[in-house]
C-alpha positions in Angstrom: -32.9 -47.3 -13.9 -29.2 -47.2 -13.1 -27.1 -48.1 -9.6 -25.1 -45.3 -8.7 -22.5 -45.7 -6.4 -21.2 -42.7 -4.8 -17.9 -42.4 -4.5 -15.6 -40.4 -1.8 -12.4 -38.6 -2.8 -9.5 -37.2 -1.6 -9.9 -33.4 -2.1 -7.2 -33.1 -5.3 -8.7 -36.5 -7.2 -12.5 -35.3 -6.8 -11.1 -32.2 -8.2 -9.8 -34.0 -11.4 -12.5 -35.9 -11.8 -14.8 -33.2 -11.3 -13.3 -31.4 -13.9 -13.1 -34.3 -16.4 -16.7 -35.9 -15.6 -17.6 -32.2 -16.4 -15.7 -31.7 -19.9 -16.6 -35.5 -20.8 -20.6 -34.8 -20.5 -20.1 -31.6 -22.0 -18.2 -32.9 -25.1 -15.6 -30.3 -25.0 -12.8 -31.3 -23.2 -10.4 -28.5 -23.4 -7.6 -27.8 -21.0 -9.3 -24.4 -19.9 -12.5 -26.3 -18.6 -10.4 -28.9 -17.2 -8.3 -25.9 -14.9 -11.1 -24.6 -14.0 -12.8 -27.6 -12.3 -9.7 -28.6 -10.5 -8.9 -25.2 -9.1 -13.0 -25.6 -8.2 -14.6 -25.8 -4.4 -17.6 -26.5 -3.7 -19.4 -26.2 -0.3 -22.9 -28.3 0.1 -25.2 -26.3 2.1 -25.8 -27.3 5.3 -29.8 -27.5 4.6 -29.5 -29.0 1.5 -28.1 -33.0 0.2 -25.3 -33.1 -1.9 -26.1 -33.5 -5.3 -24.4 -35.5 -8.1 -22.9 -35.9 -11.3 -23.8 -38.9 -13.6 -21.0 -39.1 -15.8 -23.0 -41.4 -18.3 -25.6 -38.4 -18.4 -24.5 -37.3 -22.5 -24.5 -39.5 -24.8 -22.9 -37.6 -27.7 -19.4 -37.2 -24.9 -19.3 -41.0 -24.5 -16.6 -41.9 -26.4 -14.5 -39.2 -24.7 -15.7 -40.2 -21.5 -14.4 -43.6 -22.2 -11.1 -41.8 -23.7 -10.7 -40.5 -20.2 -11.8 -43.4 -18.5 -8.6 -45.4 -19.9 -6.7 -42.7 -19.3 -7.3 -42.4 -15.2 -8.3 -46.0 -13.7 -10.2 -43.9 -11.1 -12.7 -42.9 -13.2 -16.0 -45.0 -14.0 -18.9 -44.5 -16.0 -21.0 -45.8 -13.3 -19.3 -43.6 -10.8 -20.9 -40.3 -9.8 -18.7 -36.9 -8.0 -19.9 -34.7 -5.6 -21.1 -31.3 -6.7 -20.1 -29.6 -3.2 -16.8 -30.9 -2.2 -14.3 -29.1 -1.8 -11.2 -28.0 -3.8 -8.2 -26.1 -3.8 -7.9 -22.6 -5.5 -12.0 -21.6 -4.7 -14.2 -22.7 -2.5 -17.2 -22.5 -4.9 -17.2 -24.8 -8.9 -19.4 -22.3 -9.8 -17.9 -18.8 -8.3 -14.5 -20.8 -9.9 -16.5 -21.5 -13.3 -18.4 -17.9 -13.3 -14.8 -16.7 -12.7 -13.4 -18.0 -16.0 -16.0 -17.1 -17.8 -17.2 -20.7 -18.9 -20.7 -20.5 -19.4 -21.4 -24.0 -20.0 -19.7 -25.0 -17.1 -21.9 -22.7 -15.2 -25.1 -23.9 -16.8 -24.2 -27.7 -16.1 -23.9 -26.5 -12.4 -26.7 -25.0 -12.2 -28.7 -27.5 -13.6 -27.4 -29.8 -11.3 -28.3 -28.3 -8.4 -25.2 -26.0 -7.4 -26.5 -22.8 -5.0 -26.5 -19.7 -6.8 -25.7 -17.2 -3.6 -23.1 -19.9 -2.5 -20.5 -17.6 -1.1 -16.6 -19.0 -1.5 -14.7 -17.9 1.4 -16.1 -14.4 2.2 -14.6 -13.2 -1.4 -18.0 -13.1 -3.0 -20.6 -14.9 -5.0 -20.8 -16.1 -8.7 -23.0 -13.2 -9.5 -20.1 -11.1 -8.0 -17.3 -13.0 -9.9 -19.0 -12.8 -13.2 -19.8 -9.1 -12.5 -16.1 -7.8 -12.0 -15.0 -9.7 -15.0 -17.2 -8.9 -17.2 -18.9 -12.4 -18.5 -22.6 -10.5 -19.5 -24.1 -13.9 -20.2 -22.9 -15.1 -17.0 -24.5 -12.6 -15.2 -27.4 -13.1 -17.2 -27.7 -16.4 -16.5 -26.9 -16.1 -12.7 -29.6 -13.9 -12.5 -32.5 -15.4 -14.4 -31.5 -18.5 -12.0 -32.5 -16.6 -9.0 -29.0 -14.9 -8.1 -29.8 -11.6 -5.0 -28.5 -8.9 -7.1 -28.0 -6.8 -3.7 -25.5 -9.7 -2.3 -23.4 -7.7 0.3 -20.2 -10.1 -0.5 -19.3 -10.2 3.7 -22.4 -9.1 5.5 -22.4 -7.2 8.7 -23.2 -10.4 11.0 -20.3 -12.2 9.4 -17.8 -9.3 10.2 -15.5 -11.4 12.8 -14.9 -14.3 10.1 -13.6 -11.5 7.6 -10.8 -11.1 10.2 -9.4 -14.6 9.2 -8.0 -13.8 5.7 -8.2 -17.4 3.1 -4.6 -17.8 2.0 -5.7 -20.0 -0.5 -7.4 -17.8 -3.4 -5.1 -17.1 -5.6 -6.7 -15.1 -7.9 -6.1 -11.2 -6.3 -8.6 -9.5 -8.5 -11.3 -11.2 -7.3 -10.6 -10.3 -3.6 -13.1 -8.4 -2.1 -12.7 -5.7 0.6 -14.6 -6.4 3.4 -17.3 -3.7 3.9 -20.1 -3.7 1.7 -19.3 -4.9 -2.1 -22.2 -5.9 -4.0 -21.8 -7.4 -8.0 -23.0 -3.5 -9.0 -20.1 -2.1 -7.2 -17.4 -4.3 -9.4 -19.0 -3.9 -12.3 -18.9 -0.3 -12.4 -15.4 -0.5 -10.6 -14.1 -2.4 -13.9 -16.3 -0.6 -16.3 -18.7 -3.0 -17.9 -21.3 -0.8 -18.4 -24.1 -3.5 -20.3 -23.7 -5.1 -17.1 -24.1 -2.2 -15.1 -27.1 -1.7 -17.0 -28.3 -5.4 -16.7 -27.8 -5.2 -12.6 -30.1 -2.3 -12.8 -32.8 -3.7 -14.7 -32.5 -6.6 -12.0 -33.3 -4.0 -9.3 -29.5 -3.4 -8.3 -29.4 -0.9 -5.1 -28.0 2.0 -6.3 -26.3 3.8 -3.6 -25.2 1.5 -1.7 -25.7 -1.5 1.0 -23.8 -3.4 3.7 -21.7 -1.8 6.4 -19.5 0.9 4.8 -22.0 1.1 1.8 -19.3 1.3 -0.8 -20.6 3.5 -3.8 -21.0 2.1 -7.0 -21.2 5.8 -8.8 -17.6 6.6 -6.8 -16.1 3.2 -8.0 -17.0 4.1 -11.7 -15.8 8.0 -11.1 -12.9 6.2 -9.9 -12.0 4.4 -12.9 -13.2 7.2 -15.4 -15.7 5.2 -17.1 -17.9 8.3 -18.1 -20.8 6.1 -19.6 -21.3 4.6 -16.6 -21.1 7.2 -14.5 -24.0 9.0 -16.3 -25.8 5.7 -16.3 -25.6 5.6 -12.6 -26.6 9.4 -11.8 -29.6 8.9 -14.5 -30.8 5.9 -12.6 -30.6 7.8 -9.2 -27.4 7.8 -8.4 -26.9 10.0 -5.0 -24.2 12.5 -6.1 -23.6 13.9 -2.8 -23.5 10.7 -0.7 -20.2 10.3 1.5 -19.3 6.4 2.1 -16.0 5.4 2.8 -15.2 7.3 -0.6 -17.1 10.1 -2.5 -17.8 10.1 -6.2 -16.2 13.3 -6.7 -12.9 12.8 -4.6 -12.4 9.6 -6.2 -12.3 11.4 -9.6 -10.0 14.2 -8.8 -7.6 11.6 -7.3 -7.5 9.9 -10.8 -7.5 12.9 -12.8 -11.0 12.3 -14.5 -11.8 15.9 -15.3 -14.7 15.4 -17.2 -16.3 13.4 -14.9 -15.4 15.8 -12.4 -17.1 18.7 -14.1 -20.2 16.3 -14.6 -20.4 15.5 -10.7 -20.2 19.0 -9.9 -23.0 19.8 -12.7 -25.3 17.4 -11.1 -24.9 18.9 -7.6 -22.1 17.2 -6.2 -20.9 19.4 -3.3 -16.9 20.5 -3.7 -16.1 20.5 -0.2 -17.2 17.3 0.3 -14.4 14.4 2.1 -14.5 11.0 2.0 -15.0 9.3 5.5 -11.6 7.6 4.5 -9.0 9.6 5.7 -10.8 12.4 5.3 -9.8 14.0 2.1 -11.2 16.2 0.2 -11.4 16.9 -3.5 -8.8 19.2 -3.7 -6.4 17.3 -1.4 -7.1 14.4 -4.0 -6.4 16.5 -6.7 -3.1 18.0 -5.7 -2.1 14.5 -4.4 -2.2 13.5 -7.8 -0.7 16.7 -9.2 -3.4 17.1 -11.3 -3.3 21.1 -12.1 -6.4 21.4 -14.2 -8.6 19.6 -12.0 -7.4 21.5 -8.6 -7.6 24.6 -11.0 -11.4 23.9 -11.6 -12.3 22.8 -8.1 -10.8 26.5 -6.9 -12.8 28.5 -9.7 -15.9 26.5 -8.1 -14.8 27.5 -4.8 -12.9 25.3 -3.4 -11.8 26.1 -0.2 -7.5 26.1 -0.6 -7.1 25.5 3.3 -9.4 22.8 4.7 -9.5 21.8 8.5 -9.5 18.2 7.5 -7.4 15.8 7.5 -3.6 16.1 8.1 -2.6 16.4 4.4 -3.3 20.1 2.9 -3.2 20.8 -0.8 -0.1 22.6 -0.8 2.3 20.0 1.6 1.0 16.9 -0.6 1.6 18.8 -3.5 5.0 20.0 -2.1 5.9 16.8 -1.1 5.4 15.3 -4.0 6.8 17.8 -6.5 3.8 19.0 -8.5 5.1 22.9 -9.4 2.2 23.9 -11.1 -0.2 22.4 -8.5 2.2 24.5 -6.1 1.8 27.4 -8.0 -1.7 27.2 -8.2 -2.7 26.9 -5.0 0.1 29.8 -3.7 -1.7 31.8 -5.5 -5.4 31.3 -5.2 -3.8 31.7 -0.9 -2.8 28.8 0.4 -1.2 29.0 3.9 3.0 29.0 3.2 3.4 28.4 6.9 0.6 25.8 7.8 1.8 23.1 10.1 0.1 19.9 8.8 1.6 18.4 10.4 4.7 19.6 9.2 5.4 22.5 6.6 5.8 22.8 2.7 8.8 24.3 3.1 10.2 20.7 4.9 8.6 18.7 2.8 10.3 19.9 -0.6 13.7 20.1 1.0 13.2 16.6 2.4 12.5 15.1 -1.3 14.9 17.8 -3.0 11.9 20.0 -4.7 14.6 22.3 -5.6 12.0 24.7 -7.6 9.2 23.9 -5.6 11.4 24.9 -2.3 12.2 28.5 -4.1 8.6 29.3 -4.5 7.7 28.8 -0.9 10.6 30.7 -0.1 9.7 33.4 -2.5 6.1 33.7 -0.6 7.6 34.0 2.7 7.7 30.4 4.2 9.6 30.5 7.5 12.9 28.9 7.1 13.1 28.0 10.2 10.2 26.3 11.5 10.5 23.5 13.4 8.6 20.6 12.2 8.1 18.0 15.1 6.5 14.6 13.4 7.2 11.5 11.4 10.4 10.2 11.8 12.6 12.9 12.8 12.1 16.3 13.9 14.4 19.3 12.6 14.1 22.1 10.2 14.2 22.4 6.6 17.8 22.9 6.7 17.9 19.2 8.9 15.4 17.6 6.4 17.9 18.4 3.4 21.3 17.7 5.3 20.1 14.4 5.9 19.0 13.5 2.5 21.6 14.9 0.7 20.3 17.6 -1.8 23.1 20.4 -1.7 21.3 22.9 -4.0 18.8 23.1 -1.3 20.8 23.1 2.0 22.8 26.3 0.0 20.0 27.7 -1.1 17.8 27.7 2.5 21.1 28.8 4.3 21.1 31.8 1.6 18.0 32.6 2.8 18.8 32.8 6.4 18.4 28.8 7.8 20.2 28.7 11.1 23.6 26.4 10.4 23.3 25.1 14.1 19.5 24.6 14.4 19.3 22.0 16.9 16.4 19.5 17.6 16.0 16.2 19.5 17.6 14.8 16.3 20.4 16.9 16.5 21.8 19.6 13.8 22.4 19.4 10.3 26.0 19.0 10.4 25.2 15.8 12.1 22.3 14.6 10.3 24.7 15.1 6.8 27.4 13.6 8.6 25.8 10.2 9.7 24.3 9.9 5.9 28.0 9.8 4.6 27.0 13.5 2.9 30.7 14.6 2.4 30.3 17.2 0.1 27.1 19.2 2.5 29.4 18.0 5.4 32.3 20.3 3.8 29.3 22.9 2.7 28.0 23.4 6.5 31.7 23.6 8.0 32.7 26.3 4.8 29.4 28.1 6.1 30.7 28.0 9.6 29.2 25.2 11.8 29.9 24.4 14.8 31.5 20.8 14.4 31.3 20.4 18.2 27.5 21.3 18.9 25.9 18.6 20.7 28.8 16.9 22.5 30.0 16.0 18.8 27.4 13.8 17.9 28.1 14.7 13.8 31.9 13.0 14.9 30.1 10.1 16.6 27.4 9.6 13.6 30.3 9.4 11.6 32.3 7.0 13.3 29.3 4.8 14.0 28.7 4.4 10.4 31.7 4.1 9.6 32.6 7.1 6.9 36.1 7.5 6.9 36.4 10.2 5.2 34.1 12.8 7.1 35.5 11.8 10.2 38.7 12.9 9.2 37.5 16.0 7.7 35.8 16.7 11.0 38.4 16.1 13.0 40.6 18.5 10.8 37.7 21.1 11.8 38.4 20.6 15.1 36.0 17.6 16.0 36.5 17.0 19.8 37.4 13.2 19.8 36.3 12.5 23.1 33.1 14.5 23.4 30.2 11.9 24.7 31.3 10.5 27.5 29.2 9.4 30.8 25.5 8.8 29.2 26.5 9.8 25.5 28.7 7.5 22.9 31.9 8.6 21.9 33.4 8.6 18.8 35.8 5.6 19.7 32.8 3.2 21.1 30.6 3.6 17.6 33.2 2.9 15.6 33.9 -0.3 17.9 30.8 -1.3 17.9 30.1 -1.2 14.2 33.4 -3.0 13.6 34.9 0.2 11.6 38.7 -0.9 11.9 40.3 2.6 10.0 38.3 4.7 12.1 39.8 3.2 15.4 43.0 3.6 14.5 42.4 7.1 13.4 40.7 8.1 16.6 43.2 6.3 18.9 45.8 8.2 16.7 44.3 11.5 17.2 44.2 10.4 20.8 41.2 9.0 21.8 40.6 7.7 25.3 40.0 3.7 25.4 38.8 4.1 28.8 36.0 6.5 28.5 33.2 4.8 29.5 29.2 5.2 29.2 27.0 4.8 32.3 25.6 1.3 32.5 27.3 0.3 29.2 31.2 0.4 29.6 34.1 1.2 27.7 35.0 1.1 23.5 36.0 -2.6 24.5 32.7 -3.6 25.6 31.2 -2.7 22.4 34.0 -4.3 20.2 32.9 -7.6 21.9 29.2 -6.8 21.2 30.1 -6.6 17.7 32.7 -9.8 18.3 35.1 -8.3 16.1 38.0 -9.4 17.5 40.8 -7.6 15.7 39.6 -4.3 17.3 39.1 -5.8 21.0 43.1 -6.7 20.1 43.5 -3.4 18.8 42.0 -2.0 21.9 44.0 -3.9 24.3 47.0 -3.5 22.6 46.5 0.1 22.4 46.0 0.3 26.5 48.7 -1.7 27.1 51.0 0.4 24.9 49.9 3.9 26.9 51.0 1.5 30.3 47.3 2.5 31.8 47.0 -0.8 32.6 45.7 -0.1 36.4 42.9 1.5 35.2 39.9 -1.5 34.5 39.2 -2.5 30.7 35.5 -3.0 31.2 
């Protein structure tokens, strides 16, 4: 019988060795095998000893053994590597192995005493690995070697170490959210339906287990794969059943029609909402502008204003431009005016929805509602000043937008203004705004961001260049501060005062040296010493 001497590596060589021991006894040594063993981890159970290789253990390999022997003076052919340490990439040789698909591999594992349920880092098992990518005689293998088909891949009691994400796995597919995944769930997920099939016949739970009971019938809706989905619902499948995601939402997010109409066939409920973020299937469905599905959900009753959620059918579909989705749902009687938080009407002027803001304008949207969330508040009018889109600030002031609508934002003169929006700039003043509402905050936008050439064309309007003052920036302080050269000069040309201070701050000098640009704090003092005010303090 032979001496074997087990030998203790650093994590890298055992790797190496691990992976050529592996190809050597297998007589294949190909460089796939050989990645795959030194990307490999393996943790020895805590109630088992760790088990190990003997690299003299083929005969048939030998002389590529010995090939690799001269090749790497570490290696022996007496010398034997242990199964469980650990590597670099997973955490598991066989999750790694079952991974890659190299069946061998896993068989030598196996054989060799590697745990079947060993899990590699809380991002699953080997049954789990080979599931999502589809090796069937993997999984086959896994499972006539005692692999739980129900293996929740983090399990309730291990819910604080999901907290601590491993940085090391490289490989993003495989990652596994952290409430309730089980090999069933991928499988349907990716769409490998014979190993759908196969998980089933191995007594796979159907509907669900672990903490947020993920749904393997809503993972296949999901990703449209129509076989499995009937698959699932003949073996039980629970149509209605609301985990963190619902069959039928998840298909009329993707636009799976079909599947759709066979979800509703077998019962599915259409006002159903996932758990997460409460959505329903017509939300989903105009989310994803997909007409014919929100079509069929209204013919089977859909209802067109849900109380859920803070995203109704019409402002995602405004928002994100679907016309016919729009249209649809306009006029099956969806609420113009619904505050959800914030209108239709502000969400297609914001993203420039030129058509889309027409038809909410055509069906009496009020142009003038005050939307009060996200990151600015303001009307329509406000939204589309500040991001540009003419057509629509011309064609909500045609339909009777107030010019000078103020909010905590300030008006849309100013909002176009800070943007650098000349041409809706000149548009707002042509249509008779008031350049100085506000204590001339669209002057000191301007300045402050340094566009030249609306702060000259407000200032030809009238623009009052001193307006701020006390608590409020002027004009001549935010161009300072933001180091805008032209646009001191201008102001202190159109005579600005360099002594106007702001309460607790100081003067335009004070916020030149913030900036440290030193040819304005010259400019500044030069400028003061020029007008003889020199009694009066700088700062």
């Amino acid at each position: 019988m032979k001496q074997h001497q087990f030998i203790s590596h650093n994590l890298q060589n055992t790797d190496s060795i691990l992976a050529k021991r592996i190809s050597g006894a297998l007589g294949e040594i190909d460089a796939t095998a050989i990645e795959i063993a030194q990307n490999a981890q393996t943790i020895a159970p805590s109630r088992k000893k760790a088990r190990t290789l003997d690299c003299d253990q083929s005969s048939e390999s030998g002389s590529q053994a010995s090939s690799l022997t001269e090749r790497n003076d570490t290696l022996s052919p007496k010398r034997e590597v242990n199964v469980y340490e650990k590597g670099v990439e997973y955490e598991n040789a066989l999750g790694a192995a079952a991974a890659r698909g190299q069946e061998t591999v896993v068989r030598l594992l196996l054989d060799h005493g590697a745990e079947v349920n060993a899990k590699w880092g809380g991002y699953g098992t080997a049954l789990y690995a080979a599931s999502k990518k589809g090796h069937t005689k993997i999984v086959r293998l896994l499972l006539d070697s005692g692999a739980d088909v129900n293996a929740v891949m983090i399990k309730e009691e291990d819910e604080s170490d999901a907290e601590e994400e491993d940085d090391e796995v490289q490989d993003e597919s495989l990652r596994v959210w952290r409430y309730g995944v089980t090999a069933l769930h991928a499988a349907s997920k990716e769409g490998h339906e014979e190993i759908v099939r196969l998980l089933l016949e191995s007594g796979a739970g159907i509907n669900g287990k672990g903490k947020g009971k993920l749904s393997a019938l809503a993972a296949a809706s999901e990703g449209g794969h129509m076989g499995i989905v009937r698959l699932l619902l003949a073996s039980g499948a629970n149509v209605k059943a609301v985990f963190h995601n619902n069959a039928l939402v998840a298909a009329s997010a993707e636009g799976h029609e079909k599947i759709v109409n066979l979800l509703l066939d077998s019962g599915a409920s259409v006002h159903v909402e996932s758990r997460w973020g409460r959505v329903t299937a017509l939300q989903a469905a105009s989310r994803g502008g997909h007409d014919n599905i929100v079509r069929l959900l209204l013919v089977r009753g859909a209802k067109v204003n849900p109380l859920v959620g803070t995203s109704a059918p019409l402002l995602v579909a405004s928002e994100l431009g679907h016309n016919k989705v729009v249209r649809l749902l306009l006029a099956n009687g969806a609420n113009v005016n619904g505050s959800f938080p914030r209108t239709a009407l502000f969400a297609a002027s914001l993203e420039g929805h030129e058509e889309i803001t027409s038809l909410l304008l055509a069906s009496s949207a009020d142009v003038n509602a005050v939307n009060e969330a996200g990151d600015f508040t303001g009307t329509a009018l406000f939204a589309a000043s500040k991001n540009g889109h003419e057509e629509i600030v011309n064609l909500l002031l045609d339909n009777g937008a107030h010019i000078d609508a103020q909010s905590y934002h300030g008006t849309p003169l100013m909002a176009a203004s800070e943007e650098g929006h000349e041409r809706i700039v000149r548009l707002l003043l042509d249509r008779g705004a008031d350049v100085n509402t506000q204590s001339g905050t669209a002057l000191v936008g301007a300045s402050g961001r340094g566009h030249e050439m609306i702060v000259r064309l407000l200032l030809t309007h009238g623009a009052d260049v001193n307006a701020g003052g006390c608590n409020s920036a002027t004009a001549l302080f935010a161009a300072s501060k933001g180091g805008h050269e032209k646009i001191v000069r201008l102001l202190l040309d159109k005579g600005a005062d360099v002594y106007a201070k702001i309460y607790g701050v100081g003067t335009a000098l004070v916020g030149a040296s913030w900036g440290r640009h030193e040819i304005i704090i010259q400019l500044l003092r030069d400028h003061a010493a020029l007008n003889k005010r020199t009694s009066r303090p700088e700062n």
